[in-house]
C-alpha positions as CSV (number, residue, x, y, z in Angstrom):
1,X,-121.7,-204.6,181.4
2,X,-124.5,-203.8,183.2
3,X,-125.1,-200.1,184.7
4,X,-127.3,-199.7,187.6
5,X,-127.8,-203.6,188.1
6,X,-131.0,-204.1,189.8
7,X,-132.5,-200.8,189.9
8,X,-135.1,-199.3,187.2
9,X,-132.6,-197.6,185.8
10,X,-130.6,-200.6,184.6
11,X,-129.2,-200.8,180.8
12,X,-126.9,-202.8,179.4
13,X,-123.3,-201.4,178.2
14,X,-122.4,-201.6,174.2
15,X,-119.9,-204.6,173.9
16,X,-116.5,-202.9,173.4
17,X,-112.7,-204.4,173.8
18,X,-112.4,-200.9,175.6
19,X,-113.0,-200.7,179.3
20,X,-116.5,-199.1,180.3
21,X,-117.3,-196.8,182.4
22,X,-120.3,-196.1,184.6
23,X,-122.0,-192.6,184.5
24,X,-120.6,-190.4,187.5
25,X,-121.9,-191.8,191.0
26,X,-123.2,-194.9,189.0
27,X,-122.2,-198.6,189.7
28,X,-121.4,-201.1,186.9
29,X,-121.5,-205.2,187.1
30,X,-119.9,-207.4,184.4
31,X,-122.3,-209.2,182.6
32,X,-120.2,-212.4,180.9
33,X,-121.2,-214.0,178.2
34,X,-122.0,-217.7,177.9
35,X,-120.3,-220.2,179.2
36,X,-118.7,-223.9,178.7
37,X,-121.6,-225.5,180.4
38,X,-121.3,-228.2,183.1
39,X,-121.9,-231.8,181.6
40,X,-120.2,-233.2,178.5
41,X,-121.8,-231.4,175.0
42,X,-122.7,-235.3,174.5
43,X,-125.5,-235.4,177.7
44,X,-127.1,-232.2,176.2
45,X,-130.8,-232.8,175.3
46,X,-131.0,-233.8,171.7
47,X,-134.4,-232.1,170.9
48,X,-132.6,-228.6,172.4
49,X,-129.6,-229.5,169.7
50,X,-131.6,-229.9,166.9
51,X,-133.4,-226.7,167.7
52,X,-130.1,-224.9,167.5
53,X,-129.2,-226.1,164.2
54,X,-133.0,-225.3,163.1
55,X,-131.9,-221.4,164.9
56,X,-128.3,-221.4,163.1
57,X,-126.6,-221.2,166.1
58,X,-124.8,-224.9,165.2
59,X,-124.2,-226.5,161.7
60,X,-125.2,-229.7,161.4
61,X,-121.4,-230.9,160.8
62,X,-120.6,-229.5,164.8
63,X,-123.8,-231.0,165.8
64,X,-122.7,-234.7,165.6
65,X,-119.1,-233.6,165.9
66,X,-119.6,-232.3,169.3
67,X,-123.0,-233.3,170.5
68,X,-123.0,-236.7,169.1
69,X,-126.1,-236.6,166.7
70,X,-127.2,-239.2,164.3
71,X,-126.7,-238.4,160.5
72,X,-130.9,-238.7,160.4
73,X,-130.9,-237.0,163.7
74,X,-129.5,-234.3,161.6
75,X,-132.0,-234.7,158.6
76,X,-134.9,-234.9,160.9
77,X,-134.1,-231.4,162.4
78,X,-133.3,-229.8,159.2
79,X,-137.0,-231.2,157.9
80,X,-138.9,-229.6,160.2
């Protein structure tokens, strides 16, 4: 959640499964987190995957599960 969206005085919420609330007479907007994407994972730029599973945000297993890399697509992003 975002309080005071577009203003100088805009902060971001703490993540919480509770509700937040704005400060009195302030104004909040969700901020969502990431989404699903619009093309297959397949059609993603391969150079952007590999940088994910250099970043840890992907192992290399999900990598060519879901994004359809090469085994030495793989190897070649964890050797640099």
């Amino acid at each position: 959640v975002v309080f005071h969206p577009a203003t100088p005085r805009a902060a971001r919420g703490p993540a919480a499964p509770a509700t937040p609330r704005p400060p009195p007479g302030g104004r909040a907007r969700p901020a969502p987190g990431g989404g699903g994407g619009v093309l297959p994972p397949a059609e993603r730029d391969r150079e952007l995957v590999k940088g994910d599973i250099q970043d840890g945000l992907i192992t290399p297993q999900k990598a060519m599960e879901v994004y359809g890399l090469t085994e030495a697509e793989v190897a070649e992003a964890l050797a640099d």
